[in-house]
N, CA, C and O atoms as a Tinker XYZ file with bonds, in Angstrom:
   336  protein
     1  N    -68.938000  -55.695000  -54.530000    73     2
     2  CA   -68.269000  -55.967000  -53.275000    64     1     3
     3  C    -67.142000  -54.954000  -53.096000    63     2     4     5
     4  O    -66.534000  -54.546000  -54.086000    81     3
     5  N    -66.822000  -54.502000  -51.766000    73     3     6
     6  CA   -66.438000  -53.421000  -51.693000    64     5     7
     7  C    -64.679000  -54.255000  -51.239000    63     6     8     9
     8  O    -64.479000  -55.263000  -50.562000    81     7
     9  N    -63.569000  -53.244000  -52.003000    73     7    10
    10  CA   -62.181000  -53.616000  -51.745000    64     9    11
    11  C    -61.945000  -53.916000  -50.626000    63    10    12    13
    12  O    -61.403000  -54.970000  -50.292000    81    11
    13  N    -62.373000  -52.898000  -49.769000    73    11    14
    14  CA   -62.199000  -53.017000  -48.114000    64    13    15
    15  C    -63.256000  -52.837000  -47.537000    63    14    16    17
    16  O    -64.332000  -52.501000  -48.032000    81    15
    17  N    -62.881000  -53.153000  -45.956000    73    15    18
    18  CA   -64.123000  -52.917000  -45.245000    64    17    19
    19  C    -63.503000  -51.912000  -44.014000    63    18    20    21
    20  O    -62.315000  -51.616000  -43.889000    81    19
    21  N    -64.642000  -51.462000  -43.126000    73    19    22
    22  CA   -64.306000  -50.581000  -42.307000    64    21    23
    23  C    -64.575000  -51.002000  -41.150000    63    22    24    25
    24  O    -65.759000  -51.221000  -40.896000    81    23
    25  N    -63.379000  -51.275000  -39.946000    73    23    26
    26  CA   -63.587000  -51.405000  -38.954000    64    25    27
    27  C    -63.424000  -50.784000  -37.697000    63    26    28    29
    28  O    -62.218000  -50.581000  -37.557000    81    27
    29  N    -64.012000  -50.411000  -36.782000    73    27    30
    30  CA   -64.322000  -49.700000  -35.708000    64    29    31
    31  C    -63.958000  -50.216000  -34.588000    63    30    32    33
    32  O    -64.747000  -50.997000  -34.056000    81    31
    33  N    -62.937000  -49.981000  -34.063000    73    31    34
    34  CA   -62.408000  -50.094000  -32.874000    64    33    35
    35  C    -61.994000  -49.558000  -31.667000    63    34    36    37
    36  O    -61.292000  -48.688000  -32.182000    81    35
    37  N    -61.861000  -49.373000  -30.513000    73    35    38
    38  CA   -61.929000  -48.729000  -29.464000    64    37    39
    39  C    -60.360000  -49.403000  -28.914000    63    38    40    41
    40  O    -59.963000  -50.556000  -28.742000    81    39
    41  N    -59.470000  -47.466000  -28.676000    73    39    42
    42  CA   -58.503000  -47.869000  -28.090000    64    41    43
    43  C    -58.356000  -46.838000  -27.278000    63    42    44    45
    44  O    -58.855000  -45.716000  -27.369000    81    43
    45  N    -57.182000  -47.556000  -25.961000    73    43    46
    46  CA   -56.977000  -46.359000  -25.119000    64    45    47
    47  C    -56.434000  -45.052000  -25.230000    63    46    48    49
    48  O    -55.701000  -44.990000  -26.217000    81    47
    49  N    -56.496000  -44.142000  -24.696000    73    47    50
    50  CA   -55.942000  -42.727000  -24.890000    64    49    51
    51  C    -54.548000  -42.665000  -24.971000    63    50    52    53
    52  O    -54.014000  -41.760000  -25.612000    81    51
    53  N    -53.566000  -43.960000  -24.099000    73    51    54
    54  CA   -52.659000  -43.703000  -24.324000    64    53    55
    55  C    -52.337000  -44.480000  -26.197000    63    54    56    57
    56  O    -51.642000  -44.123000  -27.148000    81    55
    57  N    -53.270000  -45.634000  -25.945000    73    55    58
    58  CA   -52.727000  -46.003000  -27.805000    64    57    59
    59  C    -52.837000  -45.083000  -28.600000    63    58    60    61
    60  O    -51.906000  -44.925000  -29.389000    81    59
    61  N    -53.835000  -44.298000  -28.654000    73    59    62
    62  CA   -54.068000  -43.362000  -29.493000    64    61    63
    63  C    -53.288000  -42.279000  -29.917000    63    62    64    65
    64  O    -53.106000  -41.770000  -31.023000    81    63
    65  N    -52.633000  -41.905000  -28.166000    73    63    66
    66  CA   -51.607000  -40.871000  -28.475000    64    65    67
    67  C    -50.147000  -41.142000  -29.259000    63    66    68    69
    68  O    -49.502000  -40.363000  -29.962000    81    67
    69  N    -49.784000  -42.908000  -28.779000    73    67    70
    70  CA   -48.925000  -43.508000  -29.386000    64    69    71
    71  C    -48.890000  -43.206000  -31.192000    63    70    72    73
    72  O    -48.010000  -42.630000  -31.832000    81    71
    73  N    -50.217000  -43.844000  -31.707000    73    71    74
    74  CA   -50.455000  -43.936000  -32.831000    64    73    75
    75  C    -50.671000  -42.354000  -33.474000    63    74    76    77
    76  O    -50.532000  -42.096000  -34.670000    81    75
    77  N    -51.025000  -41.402000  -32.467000    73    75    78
    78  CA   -50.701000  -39.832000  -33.083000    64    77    79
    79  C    -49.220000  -39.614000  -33.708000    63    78    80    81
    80  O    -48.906000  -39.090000  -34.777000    81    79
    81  N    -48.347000  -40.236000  -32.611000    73    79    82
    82  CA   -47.153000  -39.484000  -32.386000    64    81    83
    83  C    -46.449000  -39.845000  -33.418000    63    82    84    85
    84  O    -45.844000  -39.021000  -34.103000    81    83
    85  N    -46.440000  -41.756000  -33.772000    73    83    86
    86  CA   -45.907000  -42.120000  -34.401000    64    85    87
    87  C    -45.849000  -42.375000  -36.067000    63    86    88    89
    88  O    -45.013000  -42.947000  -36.767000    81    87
    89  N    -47.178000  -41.660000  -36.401000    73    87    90
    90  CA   -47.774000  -41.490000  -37.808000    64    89    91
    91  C    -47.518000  -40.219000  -37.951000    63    90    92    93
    92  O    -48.612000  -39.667000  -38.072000    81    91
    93  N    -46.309000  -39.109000  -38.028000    73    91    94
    94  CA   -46.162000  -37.609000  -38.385000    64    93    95
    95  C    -46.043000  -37.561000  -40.115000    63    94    96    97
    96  O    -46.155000  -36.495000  -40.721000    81    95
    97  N    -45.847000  -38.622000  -40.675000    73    95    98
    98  CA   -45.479000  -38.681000  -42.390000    64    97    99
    99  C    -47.217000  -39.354000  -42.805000    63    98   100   101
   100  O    -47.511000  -39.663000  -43.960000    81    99
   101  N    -47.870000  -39.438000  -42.021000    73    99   102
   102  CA   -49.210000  -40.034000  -42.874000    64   101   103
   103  C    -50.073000  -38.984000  -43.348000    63   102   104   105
   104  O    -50.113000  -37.874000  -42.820000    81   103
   105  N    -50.790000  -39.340000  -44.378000    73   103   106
   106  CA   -51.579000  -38.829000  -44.943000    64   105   107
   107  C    -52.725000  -38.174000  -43.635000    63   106   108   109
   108  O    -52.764000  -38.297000  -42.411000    81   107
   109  N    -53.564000  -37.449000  -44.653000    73   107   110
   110  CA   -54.555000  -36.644000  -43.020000    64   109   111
   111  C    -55.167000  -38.278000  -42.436000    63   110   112   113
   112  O    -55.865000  -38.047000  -41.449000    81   111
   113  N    -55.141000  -39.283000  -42.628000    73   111   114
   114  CA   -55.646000  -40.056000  -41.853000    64   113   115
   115  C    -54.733000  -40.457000  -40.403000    63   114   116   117
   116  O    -55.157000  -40.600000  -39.256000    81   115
   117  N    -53.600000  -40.552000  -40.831000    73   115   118
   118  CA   -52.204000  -40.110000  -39.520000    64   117   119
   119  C    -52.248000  -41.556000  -39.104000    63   118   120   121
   120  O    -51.552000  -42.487000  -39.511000    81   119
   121  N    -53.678000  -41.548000  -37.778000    73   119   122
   122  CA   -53.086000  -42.391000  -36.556000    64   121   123
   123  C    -54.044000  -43.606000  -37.472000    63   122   124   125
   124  O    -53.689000  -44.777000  -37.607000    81   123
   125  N    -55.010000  -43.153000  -37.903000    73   123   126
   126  CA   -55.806000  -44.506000  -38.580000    64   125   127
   127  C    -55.078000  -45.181000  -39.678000    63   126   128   129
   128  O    -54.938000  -46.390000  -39.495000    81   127
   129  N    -54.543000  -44.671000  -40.853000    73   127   130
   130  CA   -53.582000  -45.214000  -41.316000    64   129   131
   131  C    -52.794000  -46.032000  -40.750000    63   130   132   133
   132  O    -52.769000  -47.219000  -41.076000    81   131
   133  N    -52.009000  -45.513000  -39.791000    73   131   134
   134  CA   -50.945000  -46.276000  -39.161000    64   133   135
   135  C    -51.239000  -47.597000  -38.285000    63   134   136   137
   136  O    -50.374000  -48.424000  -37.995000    81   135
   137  N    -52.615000  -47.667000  -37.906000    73   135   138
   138  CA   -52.992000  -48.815000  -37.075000    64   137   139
   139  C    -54.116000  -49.915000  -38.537000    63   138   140   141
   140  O    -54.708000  -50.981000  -38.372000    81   139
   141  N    -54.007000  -49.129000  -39.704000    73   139   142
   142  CA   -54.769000  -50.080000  -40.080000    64   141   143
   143  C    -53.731000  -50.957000  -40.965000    63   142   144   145
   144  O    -53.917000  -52.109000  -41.356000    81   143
   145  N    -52.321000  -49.945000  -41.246000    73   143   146
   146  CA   -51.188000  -50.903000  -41.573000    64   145   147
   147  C    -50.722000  -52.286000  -40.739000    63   146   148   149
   148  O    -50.461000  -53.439000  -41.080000    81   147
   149  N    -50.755000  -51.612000  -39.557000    73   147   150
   150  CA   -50.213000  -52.602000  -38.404000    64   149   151
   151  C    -51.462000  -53.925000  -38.540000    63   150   152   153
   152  O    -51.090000  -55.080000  -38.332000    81   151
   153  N    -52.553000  -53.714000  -38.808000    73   151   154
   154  CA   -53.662000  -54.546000  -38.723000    64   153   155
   155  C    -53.855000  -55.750000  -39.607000    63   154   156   157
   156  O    -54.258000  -56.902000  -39.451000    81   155
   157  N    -53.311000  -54.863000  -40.800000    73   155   158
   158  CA   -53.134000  -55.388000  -42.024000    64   157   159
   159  C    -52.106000  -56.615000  -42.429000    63   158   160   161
   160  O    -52.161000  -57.555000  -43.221000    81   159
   161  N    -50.867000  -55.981000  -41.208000    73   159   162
   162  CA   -49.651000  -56.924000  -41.818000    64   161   163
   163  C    -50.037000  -57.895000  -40.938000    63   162   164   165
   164  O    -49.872000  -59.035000  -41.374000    81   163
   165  N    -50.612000  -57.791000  -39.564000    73   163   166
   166  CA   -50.533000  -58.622000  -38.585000    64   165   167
   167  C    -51.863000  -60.025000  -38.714000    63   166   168   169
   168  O    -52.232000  -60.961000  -38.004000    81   167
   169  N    -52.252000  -59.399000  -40.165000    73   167   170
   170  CA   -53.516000  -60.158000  -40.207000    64   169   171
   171  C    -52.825000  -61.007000  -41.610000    63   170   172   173
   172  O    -53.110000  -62.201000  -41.697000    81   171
   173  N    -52.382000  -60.704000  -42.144000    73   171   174
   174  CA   -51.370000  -61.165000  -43.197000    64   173   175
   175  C    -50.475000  -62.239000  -42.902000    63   174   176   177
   176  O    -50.477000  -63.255000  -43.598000    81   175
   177  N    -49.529000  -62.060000  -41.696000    73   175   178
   178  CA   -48.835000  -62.707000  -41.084000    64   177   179
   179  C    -49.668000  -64.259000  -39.989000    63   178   180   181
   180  O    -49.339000  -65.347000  -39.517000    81   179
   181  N    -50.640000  -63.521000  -40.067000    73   179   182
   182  CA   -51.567000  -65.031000  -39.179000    64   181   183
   183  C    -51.931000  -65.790000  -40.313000    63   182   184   185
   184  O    -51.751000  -67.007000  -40.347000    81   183
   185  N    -52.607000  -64.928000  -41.569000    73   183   186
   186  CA   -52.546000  -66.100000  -42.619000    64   185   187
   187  C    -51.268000  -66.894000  -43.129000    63   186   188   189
   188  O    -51.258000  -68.089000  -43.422000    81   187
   189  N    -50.381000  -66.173000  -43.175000    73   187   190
   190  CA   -48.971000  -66.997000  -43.557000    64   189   191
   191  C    -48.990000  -68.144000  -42.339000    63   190   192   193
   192  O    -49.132000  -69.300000  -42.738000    81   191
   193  N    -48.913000  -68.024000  -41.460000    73   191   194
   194  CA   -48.789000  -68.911000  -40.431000    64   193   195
   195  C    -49.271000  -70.007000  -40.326000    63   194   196   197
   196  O    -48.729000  -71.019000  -39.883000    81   195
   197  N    -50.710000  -69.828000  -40.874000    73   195   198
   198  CA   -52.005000  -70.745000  -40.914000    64   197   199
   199  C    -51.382000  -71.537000  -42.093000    63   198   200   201
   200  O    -51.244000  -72.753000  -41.965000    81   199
   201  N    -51.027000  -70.959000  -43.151000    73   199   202
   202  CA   -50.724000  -71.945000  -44.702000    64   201   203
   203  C    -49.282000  -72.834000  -43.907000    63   202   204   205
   204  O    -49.287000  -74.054000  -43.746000    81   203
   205  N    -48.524000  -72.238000  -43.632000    73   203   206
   206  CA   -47.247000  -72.881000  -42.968000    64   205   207
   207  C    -48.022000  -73.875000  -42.397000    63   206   208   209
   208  O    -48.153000  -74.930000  -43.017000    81   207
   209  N    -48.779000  -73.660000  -40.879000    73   207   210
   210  CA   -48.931000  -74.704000  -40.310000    64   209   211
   211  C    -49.874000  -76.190000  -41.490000    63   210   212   213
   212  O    -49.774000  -77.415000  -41.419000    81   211
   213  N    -50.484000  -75.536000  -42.190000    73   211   214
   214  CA   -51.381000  -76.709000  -42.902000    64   213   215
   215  C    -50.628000  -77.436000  -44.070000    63   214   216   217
   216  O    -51.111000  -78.365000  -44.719000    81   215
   217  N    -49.274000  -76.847000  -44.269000    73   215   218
   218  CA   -48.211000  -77.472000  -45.200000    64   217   219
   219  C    -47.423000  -78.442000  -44.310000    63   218   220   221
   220  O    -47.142000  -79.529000  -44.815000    81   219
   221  N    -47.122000  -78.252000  -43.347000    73   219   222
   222  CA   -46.349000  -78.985000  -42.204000    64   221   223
   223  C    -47.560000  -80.055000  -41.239000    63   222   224   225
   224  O    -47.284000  -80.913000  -40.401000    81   223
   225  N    -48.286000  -79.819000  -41.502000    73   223   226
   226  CA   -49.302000  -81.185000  -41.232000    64   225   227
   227  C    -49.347000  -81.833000  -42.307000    63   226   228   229
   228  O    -49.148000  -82.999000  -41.964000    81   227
   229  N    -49.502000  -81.794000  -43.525000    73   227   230
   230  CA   -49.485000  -82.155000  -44.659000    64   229   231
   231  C    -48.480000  -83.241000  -44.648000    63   230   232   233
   232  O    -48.813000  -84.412000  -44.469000    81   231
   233  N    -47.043000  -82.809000  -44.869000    73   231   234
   234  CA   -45.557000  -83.058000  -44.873000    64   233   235
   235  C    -45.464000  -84.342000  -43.772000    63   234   236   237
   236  O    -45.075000  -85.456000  -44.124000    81   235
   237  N    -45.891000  -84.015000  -42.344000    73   235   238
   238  CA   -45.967000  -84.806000  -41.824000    64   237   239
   239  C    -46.847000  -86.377000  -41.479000    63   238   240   241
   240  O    -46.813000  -87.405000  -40.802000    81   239
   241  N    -47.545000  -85.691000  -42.427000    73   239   242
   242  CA   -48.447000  -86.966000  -42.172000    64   241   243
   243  C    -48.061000  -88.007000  -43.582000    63   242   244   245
   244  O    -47.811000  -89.211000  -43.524000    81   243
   245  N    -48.095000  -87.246000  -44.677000    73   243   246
   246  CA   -46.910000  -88.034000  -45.559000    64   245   247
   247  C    -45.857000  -88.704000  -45.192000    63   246   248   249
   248  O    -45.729000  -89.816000  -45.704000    81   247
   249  N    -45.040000  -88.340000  -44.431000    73   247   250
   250  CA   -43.848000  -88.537000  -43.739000    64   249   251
   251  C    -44.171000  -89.975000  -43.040000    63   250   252   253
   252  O    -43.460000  -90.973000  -43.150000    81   251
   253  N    -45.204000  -89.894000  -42.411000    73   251   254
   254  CA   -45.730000  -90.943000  -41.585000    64   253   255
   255  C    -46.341000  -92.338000  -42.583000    63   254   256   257
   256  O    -46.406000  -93.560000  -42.448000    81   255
   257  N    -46.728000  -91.298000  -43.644000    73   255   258
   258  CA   -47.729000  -92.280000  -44.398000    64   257   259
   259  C    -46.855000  -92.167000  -45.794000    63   258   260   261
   260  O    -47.181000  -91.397000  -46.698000    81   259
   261  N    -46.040000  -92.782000  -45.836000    73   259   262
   262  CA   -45.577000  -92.675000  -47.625000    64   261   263
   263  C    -46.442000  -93.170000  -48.574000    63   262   264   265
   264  O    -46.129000  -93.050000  -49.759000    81   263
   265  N    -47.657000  -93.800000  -48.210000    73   263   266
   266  CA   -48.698000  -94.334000  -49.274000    64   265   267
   267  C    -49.462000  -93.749000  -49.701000    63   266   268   269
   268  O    -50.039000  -93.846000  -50.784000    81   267
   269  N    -49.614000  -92.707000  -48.474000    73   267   270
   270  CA   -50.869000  -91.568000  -48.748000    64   269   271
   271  C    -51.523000  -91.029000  -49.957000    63   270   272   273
   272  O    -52.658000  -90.620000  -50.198000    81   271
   273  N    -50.476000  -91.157000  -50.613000    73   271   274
   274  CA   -51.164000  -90.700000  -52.416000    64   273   275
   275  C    -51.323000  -91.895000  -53.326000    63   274   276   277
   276  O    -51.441000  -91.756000  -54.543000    81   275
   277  N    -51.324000  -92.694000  -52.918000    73   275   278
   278  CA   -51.349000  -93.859000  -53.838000    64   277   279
   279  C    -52.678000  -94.822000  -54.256000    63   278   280   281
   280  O    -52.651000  -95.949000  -54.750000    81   279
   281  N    -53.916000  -93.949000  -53.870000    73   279   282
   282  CA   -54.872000  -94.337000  -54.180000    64   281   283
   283  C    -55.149000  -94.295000  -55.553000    63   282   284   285
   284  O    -54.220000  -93.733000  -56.133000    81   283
   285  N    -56.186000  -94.716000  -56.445000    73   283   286
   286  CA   -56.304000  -94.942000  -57.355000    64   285   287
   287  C    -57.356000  -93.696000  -57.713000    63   286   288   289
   288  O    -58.122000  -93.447000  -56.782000    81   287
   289  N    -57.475000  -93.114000  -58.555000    73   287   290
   290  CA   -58.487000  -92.244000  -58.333000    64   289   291
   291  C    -59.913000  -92.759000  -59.330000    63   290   292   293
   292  O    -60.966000  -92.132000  -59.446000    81   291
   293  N    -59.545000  -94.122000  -59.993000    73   291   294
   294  CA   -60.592000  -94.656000  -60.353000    64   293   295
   295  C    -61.690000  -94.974000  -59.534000    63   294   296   297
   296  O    -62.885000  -94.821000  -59.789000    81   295
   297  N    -60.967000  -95.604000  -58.151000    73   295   298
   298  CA   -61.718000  -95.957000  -56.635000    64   297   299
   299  C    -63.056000  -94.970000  -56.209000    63   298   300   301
   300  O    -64.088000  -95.246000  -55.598000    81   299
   301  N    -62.554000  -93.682000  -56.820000    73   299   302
   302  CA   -63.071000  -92.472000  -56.563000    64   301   303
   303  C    -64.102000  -91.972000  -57.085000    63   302   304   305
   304  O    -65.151000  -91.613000  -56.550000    81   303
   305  N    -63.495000  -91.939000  -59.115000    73   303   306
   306  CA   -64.577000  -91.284000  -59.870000    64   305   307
   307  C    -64.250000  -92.331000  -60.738000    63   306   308   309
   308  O    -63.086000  -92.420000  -61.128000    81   307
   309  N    -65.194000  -93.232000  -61.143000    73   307   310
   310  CA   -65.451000  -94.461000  -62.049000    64   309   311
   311  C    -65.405000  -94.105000  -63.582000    63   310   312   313
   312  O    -66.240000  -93.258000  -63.898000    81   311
   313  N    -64.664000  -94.539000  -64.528000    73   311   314
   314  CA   -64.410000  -93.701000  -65.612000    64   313   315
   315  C    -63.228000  -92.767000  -66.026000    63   314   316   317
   316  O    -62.825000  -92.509000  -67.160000    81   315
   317  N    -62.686000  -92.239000  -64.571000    73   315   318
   318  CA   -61.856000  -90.930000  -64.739000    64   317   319
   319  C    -60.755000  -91.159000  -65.413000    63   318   320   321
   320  O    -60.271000  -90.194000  -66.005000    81   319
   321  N    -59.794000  -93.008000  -65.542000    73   319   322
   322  CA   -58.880000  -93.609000  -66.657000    64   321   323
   323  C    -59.161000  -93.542000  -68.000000    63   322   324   325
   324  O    -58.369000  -93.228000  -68.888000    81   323
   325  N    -60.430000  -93.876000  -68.129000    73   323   326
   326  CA   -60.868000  -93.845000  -69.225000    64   325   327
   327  C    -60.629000  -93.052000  -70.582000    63   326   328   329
   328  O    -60.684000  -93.413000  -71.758000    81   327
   329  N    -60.223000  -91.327000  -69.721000    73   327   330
   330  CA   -60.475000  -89.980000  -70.567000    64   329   331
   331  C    -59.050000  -90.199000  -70.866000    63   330   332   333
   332  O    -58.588000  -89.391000  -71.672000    81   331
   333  N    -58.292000  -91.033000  -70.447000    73   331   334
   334  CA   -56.558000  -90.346000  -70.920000    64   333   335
   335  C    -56.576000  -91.233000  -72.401000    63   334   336
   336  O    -55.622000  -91.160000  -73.176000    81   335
């Protein structure tokens, strides 16, 4: 399985020129570098977001439910007391 993958995207002439101008320290990849950083963090940052939001549903529904963990987990897997 390959580290990365390669994606192909279509941008306007003016993004492009943006992403020329503003990548002068990149490697010969320049403007692709620079948009696959931006891609990278911004795809990074939606996962952070996503874990945030599914910790704060979590939290809250605890919040709501202080019992929520108080099942037995014998209820569950028959035996599982047994092993301690």
């Amino acid at each position: 399985m390959a580290a990365t993958e390669t994606l192909s995207v279509r941008v306007s002439p003016e993004t492009r020129r943006i992403l020329a101008e503003s990548a002068p320290t990149r490697d010969a990849s320049g403007a692709s570098a620079l948009a696959r950083d931006i891609l990278e963090a911004w795809a990074a940052e939606a996962a952070a977001a996503q874990t945030r939001a599914s910790i704060e549903s979590v939290v809250s529904y605890l919040r709501a439910h202080p019992d929520g963990w108080d099942d037995d987990p014998e209820d569950f897997f028959p035996g599982v007391n047994a092993a301690k």
